[in-house]
C-alpha positions as CSV (number, residue, x, y, z in Angstrom):
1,X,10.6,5.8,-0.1
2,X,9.3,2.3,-0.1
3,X,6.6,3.4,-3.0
4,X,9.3,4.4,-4.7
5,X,10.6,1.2,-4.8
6,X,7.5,-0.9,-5.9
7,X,7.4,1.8,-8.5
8,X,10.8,1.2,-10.0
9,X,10.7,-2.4,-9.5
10,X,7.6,-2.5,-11.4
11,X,9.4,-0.3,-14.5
12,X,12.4,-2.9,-14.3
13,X,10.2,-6.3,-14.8
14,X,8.3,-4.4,-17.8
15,X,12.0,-4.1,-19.2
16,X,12.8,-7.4,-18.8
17,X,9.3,-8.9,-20.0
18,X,10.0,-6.7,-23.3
19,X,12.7,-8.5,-24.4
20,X,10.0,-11.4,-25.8
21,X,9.9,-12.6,-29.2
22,X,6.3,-11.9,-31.3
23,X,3.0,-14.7,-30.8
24,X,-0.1,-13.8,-30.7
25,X,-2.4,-14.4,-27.2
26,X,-5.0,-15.9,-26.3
27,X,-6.6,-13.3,-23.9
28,X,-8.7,-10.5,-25.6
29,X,-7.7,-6.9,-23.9
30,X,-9.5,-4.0,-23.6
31,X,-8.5,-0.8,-23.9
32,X,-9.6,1.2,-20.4
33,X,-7.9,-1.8,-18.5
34,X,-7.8,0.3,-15.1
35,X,-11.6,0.5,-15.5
36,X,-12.3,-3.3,-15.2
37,X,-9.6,-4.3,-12.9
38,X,-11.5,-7.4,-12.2
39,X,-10.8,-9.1,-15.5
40,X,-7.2,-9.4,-15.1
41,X,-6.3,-9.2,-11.4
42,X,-7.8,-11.5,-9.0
43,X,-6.8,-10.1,-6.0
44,X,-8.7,-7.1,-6.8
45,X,-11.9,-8.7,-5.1
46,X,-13.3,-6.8,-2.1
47,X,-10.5,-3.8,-2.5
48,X,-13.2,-1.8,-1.8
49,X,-14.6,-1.3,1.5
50,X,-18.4,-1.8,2.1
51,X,-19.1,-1.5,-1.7
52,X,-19.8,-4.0,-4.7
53,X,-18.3,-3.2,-8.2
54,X,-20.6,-4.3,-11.3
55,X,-18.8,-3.8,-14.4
56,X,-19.7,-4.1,-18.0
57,X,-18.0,-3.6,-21.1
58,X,-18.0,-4.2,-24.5
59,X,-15.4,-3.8,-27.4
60,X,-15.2,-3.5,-31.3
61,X,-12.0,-4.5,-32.4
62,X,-9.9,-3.7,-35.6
63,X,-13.6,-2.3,-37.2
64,X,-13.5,-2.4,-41.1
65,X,-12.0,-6.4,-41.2
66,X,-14.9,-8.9,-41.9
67,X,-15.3,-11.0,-39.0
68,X,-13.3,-8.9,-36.6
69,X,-13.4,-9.5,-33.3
70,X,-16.5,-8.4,-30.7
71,X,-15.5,-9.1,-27.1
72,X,-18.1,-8.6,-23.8
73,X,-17.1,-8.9,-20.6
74,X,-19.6,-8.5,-17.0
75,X,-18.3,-8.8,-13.6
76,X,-18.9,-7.9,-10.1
77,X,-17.2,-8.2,-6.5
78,X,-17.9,-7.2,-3.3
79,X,-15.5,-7.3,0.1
80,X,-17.4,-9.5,3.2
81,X,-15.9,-10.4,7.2
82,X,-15.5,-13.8,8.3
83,X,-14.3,-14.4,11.7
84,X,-12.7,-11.1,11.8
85,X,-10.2,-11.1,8.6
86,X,-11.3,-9.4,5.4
87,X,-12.1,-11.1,2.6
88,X,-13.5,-10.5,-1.2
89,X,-15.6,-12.6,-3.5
90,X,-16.1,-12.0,-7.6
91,X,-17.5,-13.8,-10.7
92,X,-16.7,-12.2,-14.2
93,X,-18.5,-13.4,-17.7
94,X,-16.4,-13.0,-20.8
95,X,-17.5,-13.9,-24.6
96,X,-15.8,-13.6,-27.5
97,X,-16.3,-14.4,-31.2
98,X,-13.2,-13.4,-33.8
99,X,-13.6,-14.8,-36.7
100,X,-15.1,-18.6,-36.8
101,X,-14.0,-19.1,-33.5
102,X,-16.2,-18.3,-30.2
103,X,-14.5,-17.9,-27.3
104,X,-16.1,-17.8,-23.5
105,X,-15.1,-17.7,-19.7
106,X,-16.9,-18.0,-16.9
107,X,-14.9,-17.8,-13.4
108,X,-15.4,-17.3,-9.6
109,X,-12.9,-15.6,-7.2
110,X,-11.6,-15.1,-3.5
111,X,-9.0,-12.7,-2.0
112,X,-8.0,-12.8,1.1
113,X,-7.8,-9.0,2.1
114,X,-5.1,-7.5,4.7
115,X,-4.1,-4.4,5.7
116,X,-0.4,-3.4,5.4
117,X,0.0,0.2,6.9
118,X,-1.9,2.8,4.6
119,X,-2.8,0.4,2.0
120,X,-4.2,-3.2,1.5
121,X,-2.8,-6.0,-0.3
122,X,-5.2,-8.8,-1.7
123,X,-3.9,-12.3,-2.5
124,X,-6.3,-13.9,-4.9
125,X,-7.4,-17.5,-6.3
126,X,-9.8,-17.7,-9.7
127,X,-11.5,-20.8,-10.7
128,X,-13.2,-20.5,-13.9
129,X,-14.0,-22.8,-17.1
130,X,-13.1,-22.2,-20.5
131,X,-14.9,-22.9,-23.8
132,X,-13.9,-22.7,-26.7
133,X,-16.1,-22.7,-30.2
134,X,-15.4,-23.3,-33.9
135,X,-18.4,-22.8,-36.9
136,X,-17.3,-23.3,-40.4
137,X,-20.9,-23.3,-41.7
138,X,-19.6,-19.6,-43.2
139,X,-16.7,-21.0,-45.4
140,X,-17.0,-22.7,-48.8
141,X,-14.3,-24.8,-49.4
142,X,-15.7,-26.5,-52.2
143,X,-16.4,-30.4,-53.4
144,X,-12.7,-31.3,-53.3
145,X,-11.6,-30.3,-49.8
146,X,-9.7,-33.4,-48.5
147,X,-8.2,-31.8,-45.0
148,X,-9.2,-34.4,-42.5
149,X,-7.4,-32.2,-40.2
150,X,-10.3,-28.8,-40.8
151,X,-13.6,-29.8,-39.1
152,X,-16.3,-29.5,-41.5
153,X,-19.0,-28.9,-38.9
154,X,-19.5,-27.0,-35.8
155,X,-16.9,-27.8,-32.7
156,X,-16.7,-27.0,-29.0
157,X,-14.5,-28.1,-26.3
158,X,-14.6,-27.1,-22.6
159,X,-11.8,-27.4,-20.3
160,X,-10.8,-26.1,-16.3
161,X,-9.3,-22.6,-16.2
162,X,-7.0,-21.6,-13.4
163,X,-5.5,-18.3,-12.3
164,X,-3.7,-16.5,-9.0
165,X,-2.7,-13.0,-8.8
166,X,-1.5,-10.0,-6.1
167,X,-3.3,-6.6,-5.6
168,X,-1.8,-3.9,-3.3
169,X,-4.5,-0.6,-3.2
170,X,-2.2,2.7,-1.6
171,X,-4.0,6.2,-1.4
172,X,-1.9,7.7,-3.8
173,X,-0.7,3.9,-5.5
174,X,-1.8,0.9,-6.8
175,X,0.7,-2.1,-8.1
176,X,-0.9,-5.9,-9.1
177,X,0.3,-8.9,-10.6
178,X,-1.8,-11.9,-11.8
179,X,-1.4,-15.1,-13.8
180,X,-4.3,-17.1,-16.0
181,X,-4.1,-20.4,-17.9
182,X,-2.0,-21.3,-15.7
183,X,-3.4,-25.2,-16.4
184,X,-2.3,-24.7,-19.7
185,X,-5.9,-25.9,-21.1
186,X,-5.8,-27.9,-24.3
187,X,-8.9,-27.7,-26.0
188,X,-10.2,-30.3,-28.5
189,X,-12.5,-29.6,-31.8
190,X,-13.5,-33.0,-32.8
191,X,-11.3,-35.9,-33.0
192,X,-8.4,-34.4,-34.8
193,X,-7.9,-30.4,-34.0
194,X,-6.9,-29.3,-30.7
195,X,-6.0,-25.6,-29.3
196,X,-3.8,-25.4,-26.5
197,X,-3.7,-21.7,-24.7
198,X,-0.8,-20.8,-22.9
199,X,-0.2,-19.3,-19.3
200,X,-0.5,-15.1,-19.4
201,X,1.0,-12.5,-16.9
202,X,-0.2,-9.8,-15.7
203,X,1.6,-6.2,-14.5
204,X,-0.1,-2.8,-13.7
205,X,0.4,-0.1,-11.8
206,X,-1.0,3.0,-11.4
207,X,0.2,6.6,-9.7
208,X,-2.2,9.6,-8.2
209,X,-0.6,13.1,-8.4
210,X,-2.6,15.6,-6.7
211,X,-2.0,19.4,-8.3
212,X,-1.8,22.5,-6.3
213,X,-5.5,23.1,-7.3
214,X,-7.6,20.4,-5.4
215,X,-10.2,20.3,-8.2
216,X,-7.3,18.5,-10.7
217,X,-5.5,15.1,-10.4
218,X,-3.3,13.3,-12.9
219,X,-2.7,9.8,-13.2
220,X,-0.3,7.9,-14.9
221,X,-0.6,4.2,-15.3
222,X,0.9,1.1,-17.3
223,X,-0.3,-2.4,-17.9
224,X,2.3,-4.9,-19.6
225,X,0.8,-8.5,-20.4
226,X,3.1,-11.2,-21.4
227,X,3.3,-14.7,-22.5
228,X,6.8,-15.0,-22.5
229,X,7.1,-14.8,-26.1
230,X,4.4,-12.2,-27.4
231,X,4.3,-9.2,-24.8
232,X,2.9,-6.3,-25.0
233,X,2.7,-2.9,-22.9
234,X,0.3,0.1,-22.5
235,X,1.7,3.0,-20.7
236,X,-1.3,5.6,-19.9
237,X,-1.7,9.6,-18.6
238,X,-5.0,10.9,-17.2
239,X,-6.5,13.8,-16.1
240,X,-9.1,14.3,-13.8
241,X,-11.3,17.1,-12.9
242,X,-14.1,16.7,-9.8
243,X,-16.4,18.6,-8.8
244,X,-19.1,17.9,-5.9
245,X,-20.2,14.5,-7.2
246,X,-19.2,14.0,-10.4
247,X,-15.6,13.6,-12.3
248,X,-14.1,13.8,-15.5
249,X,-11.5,12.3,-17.2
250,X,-9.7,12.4,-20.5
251,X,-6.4,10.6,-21.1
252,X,-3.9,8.7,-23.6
253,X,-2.3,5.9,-24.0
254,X,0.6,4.8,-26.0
255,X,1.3,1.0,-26.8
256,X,5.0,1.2,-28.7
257,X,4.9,-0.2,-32.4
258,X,1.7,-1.3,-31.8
259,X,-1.2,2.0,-31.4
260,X,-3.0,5.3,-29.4
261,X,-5.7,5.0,-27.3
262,X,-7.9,8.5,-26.9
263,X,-10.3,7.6,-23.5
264,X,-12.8,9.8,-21.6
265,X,-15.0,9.0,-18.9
266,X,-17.4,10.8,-16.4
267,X,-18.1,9.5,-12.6
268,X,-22.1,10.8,-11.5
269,X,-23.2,10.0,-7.8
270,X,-21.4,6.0,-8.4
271,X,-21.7,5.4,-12.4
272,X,-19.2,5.7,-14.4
273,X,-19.0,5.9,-18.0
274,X,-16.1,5.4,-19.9
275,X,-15.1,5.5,-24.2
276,X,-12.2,4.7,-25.4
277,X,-10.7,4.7,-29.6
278,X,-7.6,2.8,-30.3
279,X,-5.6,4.1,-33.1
280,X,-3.1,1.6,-35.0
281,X,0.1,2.8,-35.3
282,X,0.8,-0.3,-37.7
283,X,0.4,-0.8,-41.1
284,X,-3.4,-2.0,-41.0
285,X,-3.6,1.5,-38.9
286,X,-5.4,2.9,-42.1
287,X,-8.0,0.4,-42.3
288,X,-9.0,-0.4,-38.8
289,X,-9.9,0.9,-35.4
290,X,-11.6,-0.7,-32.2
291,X,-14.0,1.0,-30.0
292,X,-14.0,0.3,-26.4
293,X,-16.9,1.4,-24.0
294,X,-17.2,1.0,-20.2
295,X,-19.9,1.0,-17.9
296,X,-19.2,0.6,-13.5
297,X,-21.4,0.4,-11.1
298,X,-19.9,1.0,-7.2
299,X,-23.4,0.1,-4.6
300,X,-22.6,1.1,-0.8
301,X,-23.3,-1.9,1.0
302,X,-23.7,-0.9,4.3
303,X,-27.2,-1.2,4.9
304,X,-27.0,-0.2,8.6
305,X,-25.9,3.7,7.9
306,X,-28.8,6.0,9.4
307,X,-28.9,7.8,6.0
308,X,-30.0,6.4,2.5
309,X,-27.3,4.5,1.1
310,X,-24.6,7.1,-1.1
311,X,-23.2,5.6,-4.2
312,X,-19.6,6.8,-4.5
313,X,-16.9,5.8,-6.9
314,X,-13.0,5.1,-5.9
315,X,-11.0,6.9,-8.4
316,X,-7.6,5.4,-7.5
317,X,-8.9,2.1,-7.0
C-alpha cells in the first residue's frame, strides 16, 4: 500500500506544479530523461550496487532553426563503503551552445546511501560551477549601433552552482526529487549585462509492470520540471522485451501542448543504446524536430568475484 501512496502523492505535486504561468528555463532537457538519471537527480549516485554508470549523450534540438540549440552531456558514478554506511560519488560534464550564447557545467556529487526495507533511498549534495558564454562576432549590427547595454565582443562569466535532491530505487519503483541553482547564480557579460538563472525542481517517477509472459515488461514513467513559473511535464510508456543478455525497448512520450517523443533502445551484455525523436505538437511543430541519442555504460566493480567481471545493466534503475 505504502507504494501506492508515493505514487499518488507524486501525481498530486505534478497537479499542483501545473498550475505555473509560461517562462522559459535555464536547464536544457533531454528527451530519454530515465536514461541519464544522473543529470537531474543527485541522490542517484551509487544506486547501484558494485557497479559504475558512464553516461553520454548528445542532443539536436528544434533541427531546421539557424543556430538551434546542440547540448552534450557525460557523467559517471559509482557506489563505495566507508566505515560501514553506503555511500555514492559522481561528476557530470554538460555544454551547451543555443544561439550566441554557450552554456557549460561542470559538478561533483555525494549521496549518502541507506536501505529502507526492499528499496534504498539516496540523499544527495552537488557542487558544480557554472559558465556561462556570449559571442556576437556572428551579428552585424551595423555602424550606427549605439546599445551600450549589447556587448560588442565576446563575454564569459563563471559563478558557484549548487544543488540537493532525494532518490528512492524499489524493485518494482522508483520516485526522486532534486533541486539546482539553488544559489540563484547571477552571471555577468562585461560591465553592463548580467544573466541571473533561477532555482529548478525536479519530479520523476517511474513504475515496473511485469506481464504474465516473463519475457515482457512495461514501464510507465513521468518527469515534471518546474521553476515555479514555466513548468513543464513528460508522462512516458515503455515496453520491454529481454532475452538472455540483451533488451529492447520502444516507448512514447507525451508532453501536453508542448510535443511526442518516439524512443527505442537496446541493452547488450551492459551497453545500452538509446534514440529518441521529439515531435512538436506546437505551431513551429512543422518546421522543427530534435534528435536525442543515448549511450550507458554499467562496469561490475567487484574485482574480487572468482569469475571475469559480468557487465549487466539495471533496467528499473
Amino acid at each position: 500500500m505504502k507504494r501506492y501512496c508515493i505514487l499518488k502523492c507524486l501525481i498530486l505535486i505534478c497537479l499542483l506544479f501545473c498550475v505555473a504561468e509560461g517562462r522559459a528555463q535555464f536547464d536544457a532537457r533531454f528527451s530519454q530523461y530515465w536514461a541519464v538519471k544522473g543529470y537531474y537527480h543527485p541522490g542517484w549516485a551509487g544506486q547501484t550496487d558494485n557497479k559504475m554508470n558512464i553516461y553520454g549523450s548528445y542532443g539536436m534540438q528544434l533541427m531546421g532553426f539557424t543556430h538551434a540549440p546542440r547540448v552534450m552531456y557525460f557523467g559517471a558514478d559509482m557506489p563505495f563503503s566507508l566505515f560501514n554506511k553506503q555511500h555514492g560519488v559522481g561528476v557530470g560534464f554538460f555544454n551547451e551552445a543555443i544561439g550566441l550564447f554557450r552554456n557549460q557545467r561542470f559538478w561533483g556529487q555525494y549521496a549518502y546511501q541507506m536501505k529502507i526495507r526492499k528499496g534504498k533511498l539516496g540523499i544527495g549534495l552537488q557542487v558544480g560551477m557554472l559558465t556561462v558564454a556570449f559571442d556576437p562576432s556572428d551579428i552585424n549590427l551595423g555602424d550606427e549601433t549605439d546599445d551600450d547595454a549589447f556587448p560588442t565582443t565576446s563575454e564569459s562569466g563563471t559563478s558557484v552552482d549548487l544543488g540537493v535532491g532525494a532518490y528512492y530505487s524499489h524493485p518494482k519503483f522508483y520516485a526522486a526529487f532534486s533541486a539546482h541553482h539553488l544559489t540563484a547564480p547571477r552571471i555577468s557579460l562585461g560591465e553592463k549585462s548580467q544573466i541571473k538563472i533561477h532555482p529548478i525542481f525536479y519530479l520523476t517517477g517511474g513504475y515496473n509492470i511485469q506481464t504474465r509472459n516473463p519475457l515482457i515488461s512495461i514501464q510507465p514513467s513521468i518527469q515534471l520540471q518546474s521553476d515555479f513559473t514555466s513548468t513543464r511535464l513528460d508522462v512516458t510508456g515503455q515496453l520491454f522485451y529481454s532475452y538472455r543478455s540483451k533488451v529492447l525497448s520502444g516507448g512514447l512520450t507525451y508532453s501536453p501542448d508542448t510535443s511526442v517523443t518516439f524512443n527505442i533502445g537496446l541493452t547488450v551484455q551492459g551497453v545500452t543504446l538509446g534514440y529518441a525523436y521529439e515531435c512538436f505538437t506546437s505551431k513551429i511543430g512543422a518546421a522543427s524536430g530534435s534528435h536525442d541519442l543515448v549511450v550507458r555504460y554499467a562496469l561490475d566493480l567487484n574485482v574480487f568475484k572468482k569469475n571475469r567481471n559480468l557487465h549487466k545493466s539495471v533496467r528499473i534503475l
